[in-house]
C-alpha positions, 0 to 999 in steps of 0.5 A: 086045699092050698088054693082056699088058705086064709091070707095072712092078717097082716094083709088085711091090716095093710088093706084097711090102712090102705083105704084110709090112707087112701081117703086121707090123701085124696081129700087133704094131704093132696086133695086139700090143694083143690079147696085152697083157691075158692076159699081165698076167693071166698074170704080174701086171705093172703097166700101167706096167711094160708100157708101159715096155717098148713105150717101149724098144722105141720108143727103140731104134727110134729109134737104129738107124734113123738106120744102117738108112737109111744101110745101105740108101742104101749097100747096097740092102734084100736083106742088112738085110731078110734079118737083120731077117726072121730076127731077127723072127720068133726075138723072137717064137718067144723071147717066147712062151716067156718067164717073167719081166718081163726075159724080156719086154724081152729079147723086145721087144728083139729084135722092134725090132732085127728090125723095124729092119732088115726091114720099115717104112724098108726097104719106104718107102726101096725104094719112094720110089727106084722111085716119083718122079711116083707116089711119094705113090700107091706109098707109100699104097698100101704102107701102106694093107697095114699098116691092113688089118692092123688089121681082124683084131684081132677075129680074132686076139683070138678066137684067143688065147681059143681057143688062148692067147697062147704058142702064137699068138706061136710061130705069129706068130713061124713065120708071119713067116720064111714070109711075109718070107723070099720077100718079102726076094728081090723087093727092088731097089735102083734101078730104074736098076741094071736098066735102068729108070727110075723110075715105070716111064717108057722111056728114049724118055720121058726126063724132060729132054725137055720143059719140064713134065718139067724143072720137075718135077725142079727142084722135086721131085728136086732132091738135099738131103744128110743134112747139109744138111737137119738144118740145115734148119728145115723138117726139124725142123718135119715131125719134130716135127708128126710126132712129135705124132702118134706120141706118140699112135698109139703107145699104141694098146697100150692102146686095147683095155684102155681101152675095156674100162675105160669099161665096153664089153664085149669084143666091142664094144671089139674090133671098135671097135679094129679099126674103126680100120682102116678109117678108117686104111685110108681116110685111106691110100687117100684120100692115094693118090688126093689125095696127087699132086695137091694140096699135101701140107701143106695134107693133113697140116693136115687129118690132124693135126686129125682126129687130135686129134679122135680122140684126144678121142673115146676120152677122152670115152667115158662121160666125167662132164663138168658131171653129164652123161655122154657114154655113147657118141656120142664113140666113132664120133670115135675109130673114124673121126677118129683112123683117117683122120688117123693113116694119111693122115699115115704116107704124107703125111710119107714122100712129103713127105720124098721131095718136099723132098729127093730120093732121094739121101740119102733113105734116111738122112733117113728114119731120122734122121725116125724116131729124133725120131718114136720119141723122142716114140712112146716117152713115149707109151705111158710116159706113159698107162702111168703115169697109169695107174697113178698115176691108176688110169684111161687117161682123164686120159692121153688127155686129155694126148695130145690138148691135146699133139696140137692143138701140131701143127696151127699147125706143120703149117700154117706148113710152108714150100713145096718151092721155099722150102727148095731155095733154102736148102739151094742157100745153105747149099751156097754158104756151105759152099763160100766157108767152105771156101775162105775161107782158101785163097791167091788163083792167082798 
C-alpha cells in the first residue's frame, strides 16, 4: 500500500511552477539574449538603447511586485497567474510583430506586467505556504526548472537562424498560453484550506507534539509582518547583497554579444552561454541537497564569491594585462563560478526569507525584496549598455559589476542569526504597543 500513496500536493505545485519557470527562462530570462543580435542587425539600434529597455522592464518589475505579493497573500495564485499567463504570451505575439524602437518598449512593457503576475513570486509564494521543514529542497528544486532552461540556448539560437527571430517569438508567445494555462489550475493557496498541512505532514504528526517540533517553529515560523521587517536591519541587508548580484545576473543580455566581441565564434560562444546553466543548475541542486541542513548565511557567502569570480572571468577573456594576454582559461571561471553562485543564491535568499519571517506575510515581503532587487537588476544592463556604447567594448562594464559585486561578500558574512532578528521584531512589537497606549487613561 505504502508504494501506491499519493504524492504530496505541494509536489505538484513545485511541478508545475517548474515547467513555467522552465519555459520562461529558456525564452527570456536567459533565452531572450539569442533575439538581441538579429534585431540590432534588423532595426540598427544602439546596445544602449536596448539595454535601456531591459532596465524598464526591471524597474516596472520592481513596482508591481511589492501588489503582486500583497494579492497573492490575500487572494491566492489562480486569478493573478491566469491574468499574467494571458498577458505574457500577448507581449510576445505583439513584439514579434513590432517595427520600431517604441514598439519594442511597448512589447517588454507587457512581457513585465505578465511575468509579474503569472510566473516567478506566484510559484516562490505558493510553494513556500506548502513547504516549512522542506522549504529550502521545494524552492531549489522549483528553480532548478529555470536553469535547465538555459541549456537550450544553443537550440533556440539555431532556431532563430533557421526560422528568424519574428516567427520564433510568435511561437513563444503560442507555446507560453499552451504551457502556463494548465499550469494556472494546479495552484492552491494553503495546504490547510484542504485539509493538509504543510510538507505533506498528518494531523497525527502535529508539530506541538514533541519538543524538537516546538523548537522548530519558534525559531523558524515565528509570524514578522510586512511592517515590521522593513524596520528590520537584516531586512535591508538580505536585499542589498542580493541586489549586488541581480545588478549583474541581469545583464546576461549581453553575455552572448560580449563573447562574440572577445573574438569567440558563435558556436563556442553559444554553448558557453548555455553552459551557465549547468553550473546554475548545479548551485540549485546543491541548495536542495545543503540548503535544510546548514546555515544558509554561511551558503550565501560562498554563492555571492563565486559570483564575483565569475563575473571576473567573462571580463577577463582575451583581456591584455601588463602585454600578456589571457586567451581563454578565464572562460571556464565564468561558465562554472558564475552559474553556481547565481543559482544557489535565488533559492538561498527565498527560503532565508521564508526562515526569518514565516509565512504570513511572505508573500508581500518577497515582493517588497524584489522591487530593491529589480532597482539594482535595472542599472545593470543600463550600465554595460552605455559603457558599451561609450566605450565601444563590454570589458570595462563587467570589470564594474564584479569590484561592485566583492561589496556582497562582507554584508553577507555579517547576516545576523533567525534567533537574533525574532527577538527584534518581538521588541518592535512591544514598543508599538506601549506607544499606542501611552496616551491612554489609566482604568478607574
Amino acid at each position: 500500500m505504502g508504494l501506491l500513496k499519493q504524492p504530496f500536493y505541494g509536489w505538484w505545485i513545485v511541478g508545475a511552477g517548474g515547467l513555467v519557470q522552465w519555459y520562461t527562462s529558456a525564452v527570456f530570462w536567459r533565452g531572450f539574449q539569442a533575439f538581441i543580435p538579429p534585431i540590432l542587425n534588423t532595426f540598427g539600434w544602439s546596445s544602449g538603447a536596448t539595454g535601456a529597455a531591459i532596465s524598464l522592464q526591471r524597474s516596472e518589475s520592481g513596482m508591481i511586485s511589492p501588489f503582486v505579493g500583497a494579492l497573492l497573500d490575500r487572494y491566492g495564485p489562480r486569478k493573478a497567474m491566469a491574468f499574467g499567463v494571458f498577458v505574457t504570451g500577448g507581449g510576445f505575439i505583439f513584439m514579434s510583430q513590432m517595427q520600431t524602437l517604441w514598439q519594442f518598449y511597448v512589447a517588454i512593457s507587457l512581457l513585465t506586467l505578465g511575468m509579474s503576475f503569472g510566473t516567478f513570486i506566484v510559484f516562490v509564494v505558493t510553494v513556500a505556504n506548502w513547504f516549512v521543514n522542506k522549504r529550502a529542497r521545494a524552492l531549489a528544486i522549483l528553480m532548478s526548472f529555470s536553469a535547465i532552461g538555459g541549456l537550450t540556448l544553443p537550440i533556440l539560437v539555431a532556431s532563430i537562424e533557421t526560422f528568424g527571430w519574428r516567427d520564433m517569438l510568435m511561437a513563444t508567445g503560442i507555446g507560453f498560453w499552451l504551457i502556463g494555462f494548465p499550469a494556472t489550475l494546479i495552484m492552491r493557496k494553503r495546504p490547510e484550506e484542504y485539509g493538509m498541512l504543510p510538507d505533506g505532514a498528518s494531523h497525527k504528526e502535529n508539530p506541538h507534539n514533541n519538543a524538537s517540533s516546538t523548537k522548530f517553529n519558534t525559531i523558524r515560523e515565528h509570524t514578522i509582518s510586512m511592517r515590521q521587517a522593513i524596520k528590520l536591519r537584516f531586512f535591508w541587508q538580505l536585499a542589498i547583497v542580493t541586489s549586488l548580484g541581480q545588478l549583474v545576473s541581469s545583464t546576461n543580455l549581453f553575455h552572448f554579444s560580449a563573447l562574440l566581441e572577445y573574438g569567440i565564434t558563435t558556436a563556442l560562444a553559444a554553448s558557453a552561454a548555455g553552459a551557465v546553466a549547468i553550473g546554475d543548475l548545479s548551485g540549485r541542486a546543491g541548495v536542495a541537497i545543503l540548503g535544510d541542513k546548514f546555515d544558509k548565511r554561511m551558503l550565501l557567502t560562498i554563492a555571492m564569491i563565486m559570483q564575483t569570480l565569475g563575473v571576473s572571468g567573462l571580463a577577463g577573456i582575451n583581456a591584455n594585462i601588463l602585454g600578456v594576454n589571457l586567451g581563454l582559461w578565464p572562460l571556464p571561471f565564468f561558465v562554472i563560478f558564475f552559474g553556481l553562485g547565481f543559482g544557489a543564491s535565488i533559492p538561498l535568499r527565498l527560503s532565508i526569507l521564508g526562515d526569518y519571517f514565516g509565512r504570513g506575510s511572505y508573500g508581500s515581503i518577497v515582493g517588497l525584496t524584489s522591487s530593491v532587487n529589480a532597482l539594482f537588476g535595472a542599472a545593470g544592463p543600463l550600465l554595460v549598455g552605455l559603457i558599451h556604447d561609450i566605450e565601444g567594448s563590454y570589458r570595462l562594464g563587467f570589470t564594474t559589476l564584479a569590484l561592485l559585486l566583492v561589496l556582497s561578500i562582507p554584508m553577507a558574512i555579517a547576516l545576523e542569526p533567525t534567533s537574533r532578528v525574532a527577538a527584534k521584531a518581538r521588541q518592535l512589537t512591544r514598543k508599538t504597543f506601549r506607544d499606542r497606549n501611552r496616551f491612554e487613561s489609566p482604568p478607574r
